[in-house]
Every structure is written in C-alpha cells, then in structure tokens.
C-alpha positions as CSV (number, residue, x, y, z in Angstrom):
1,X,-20.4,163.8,-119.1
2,X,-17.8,161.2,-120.6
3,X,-20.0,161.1,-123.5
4,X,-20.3,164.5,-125.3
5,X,-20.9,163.7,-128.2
6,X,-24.0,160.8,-127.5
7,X,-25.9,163.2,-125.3
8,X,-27.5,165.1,-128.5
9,X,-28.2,161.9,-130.1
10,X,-29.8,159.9,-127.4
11,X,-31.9,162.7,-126.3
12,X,-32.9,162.8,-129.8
13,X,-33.6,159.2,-129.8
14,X,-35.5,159.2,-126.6
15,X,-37.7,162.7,-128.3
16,X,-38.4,160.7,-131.8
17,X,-39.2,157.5,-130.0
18,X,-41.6,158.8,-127.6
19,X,-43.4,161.4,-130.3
20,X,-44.1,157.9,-132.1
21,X,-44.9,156.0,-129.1
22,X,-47.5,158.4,-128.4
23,X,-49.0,158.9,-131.7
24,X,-49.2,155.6,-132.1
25,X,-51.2,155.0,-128.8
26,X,-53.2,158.0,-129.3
27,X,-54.2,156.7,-133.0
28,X,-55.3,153.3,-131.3
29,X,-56.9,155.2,-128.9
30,X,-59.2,157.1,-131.2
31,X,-59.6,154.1,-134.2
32,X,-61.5,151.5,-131.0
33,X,-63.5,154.6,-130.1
34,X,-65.2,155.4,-133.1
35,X,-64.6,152.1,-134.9
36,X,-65.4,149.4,-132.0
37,X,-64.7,145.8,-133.8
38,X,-67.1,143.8,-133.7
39,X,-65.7,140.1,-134.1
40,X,-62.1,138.4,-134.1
41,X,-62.1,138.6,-138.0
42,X,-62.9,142.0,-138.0
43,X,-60.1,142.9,-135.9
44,X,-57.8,140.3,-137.1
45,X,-58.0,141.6,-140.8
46,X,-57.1,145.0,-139.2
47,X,-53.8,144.1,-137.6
48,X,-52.7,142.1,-140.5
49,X,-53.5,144.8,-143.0
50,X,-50.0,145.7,-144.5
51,X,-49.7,149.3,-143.0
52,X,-50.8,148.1,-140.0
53,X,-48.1,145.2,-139.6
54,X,-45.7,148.4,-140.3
55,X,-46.8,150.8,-138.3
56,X,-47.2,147.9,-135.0
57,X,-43.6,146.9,-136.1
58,X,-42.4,150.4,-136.1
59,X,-44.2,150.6,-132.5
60,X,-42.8,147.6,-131.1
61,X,-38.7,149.1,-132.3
62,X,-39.4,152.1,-130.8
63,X,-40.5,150.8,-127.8
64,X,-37.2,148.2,-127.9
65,X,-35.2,151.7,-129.0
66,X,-36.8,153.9,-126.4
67,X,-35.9,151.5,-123.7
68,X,-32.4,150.6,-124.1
69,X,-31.1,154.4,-124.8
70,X,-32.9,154.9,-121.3
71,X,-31.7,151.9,-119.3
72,X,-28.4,152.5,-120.8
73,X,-28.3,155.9,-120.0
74,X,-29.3,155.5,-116.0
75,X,-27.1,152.4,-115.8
76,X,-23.7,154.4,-117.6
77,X,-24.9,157.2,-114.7
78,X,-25.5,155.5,-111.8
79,X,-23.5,152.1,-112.2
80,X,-19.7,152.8,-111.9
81,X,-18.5,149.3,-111.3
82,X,-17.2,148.3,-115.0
83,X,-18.2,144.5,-114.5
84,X,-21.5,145.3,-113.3
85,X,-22.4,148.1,-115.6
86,X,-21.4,145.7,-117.9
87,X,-23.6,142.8,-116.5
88,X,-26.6,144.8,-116.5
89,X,-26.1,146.2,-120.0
90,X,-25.9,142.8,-121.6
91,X,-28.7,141.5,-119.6
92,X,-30.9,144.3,-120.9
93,X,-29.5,143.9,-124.5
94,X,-30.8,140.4,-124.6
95,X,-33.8,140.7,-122.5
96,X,-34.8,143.7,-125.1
97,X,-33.4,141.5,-128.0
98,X,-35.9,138.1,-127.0
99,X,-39.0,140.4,-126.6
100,X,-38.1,142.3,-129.9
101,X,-37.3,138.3,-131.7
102,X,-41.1,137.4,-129.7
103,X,-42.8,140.0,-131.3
104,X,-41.6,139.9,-134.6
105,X,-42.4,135.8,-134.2
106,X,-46.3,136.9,-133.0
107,X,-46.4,139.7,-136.1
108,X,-45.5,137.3,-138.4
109,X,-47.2,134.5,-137.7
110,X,-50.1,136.9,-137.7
111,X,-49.7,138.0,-141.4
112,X,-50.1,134.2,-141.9
C-alpha cells in the first residue's frame, strides 16, 4: 500500500495486457483451424504480412509489459530487503529487455 497512486494503473496495465494477450491467442487459435497452412511459404508470407508483424509485435510488448508489472508487483510485496528487491528487479528488467531485443532481432529479420 506504499504505492496509492500505481495500484489503479498497474491493474489497468495487467487488464489491457491480458484482454490482448488473449485475443491474440484466441485469433491464432481460430486462423490455423480453419486456414491450416499448407507449406513454409504459405505461412511465412503470413507472418511477414505488415499487419501481421504489428499485431505479433504488439503481442510480444504485451507479453514483455504483462510480465514486468507482475513480477514487479510480487517482488515490491513480498521482497522487503532494499538490495535484494533491487537485485531481482534489475535482473528481470534485463532478462525481459534481452528477450524483448531477441524478438524484435527474429521479427525483423523475418520481414527480410
């Protein structure tokens, strides 16, 4: 509770990521069930359609987004030692960081 004013905005947050999250997956869900692909080309000129990149960019921030407002919220709650609250926080900064840099490396190299 030493954060009144954050608890509306990452709840928020963690609410707009997951509705995303979830539409996403239940879009990709429904596309491969009636639209099976049928080769690599097929599938690859899918992904690197324009919208597509967007919308599996979008994905991959809200999943980067999703996670940090929630590990950061369990360790601010649970982790009272300032050094290691502050260890773990940085650790999952750049662990989240490096797989957000990775992906955006894979999505590009895609569009290629």
């Amino acid at each position: 509770m030493s954060r009144p004013t954050h608890g509306l905005r990452d709840w928020l947050l963690q609410r707009l990521t997951a509705v995303y999250l979830g539409g996403f997956l239940v879009f990709l869900l429904v596309h491969f069930l009636l639209q099976p692909q049928h080769s690599f080309q097929q599938w690859h000129d899918w992904v690197t359609h324009p919208v597509m990149l967007i919308a599996i960019a979008l994905f991959i921030m809200a999943v980067l987004v999703h996670g940090w407002v929630g590990m950061r919220d369990v360790v601010l709650d649970y982790v009272h030692t300032i050094s290691l609250r502050l260890t773990i926080l940085s650790l999952t900064g750049l662990i989240l960081i490096s797989c957000g840099l990775w992906a955006l490396r894979v999505l590009l190299q895609a569009s290629t």
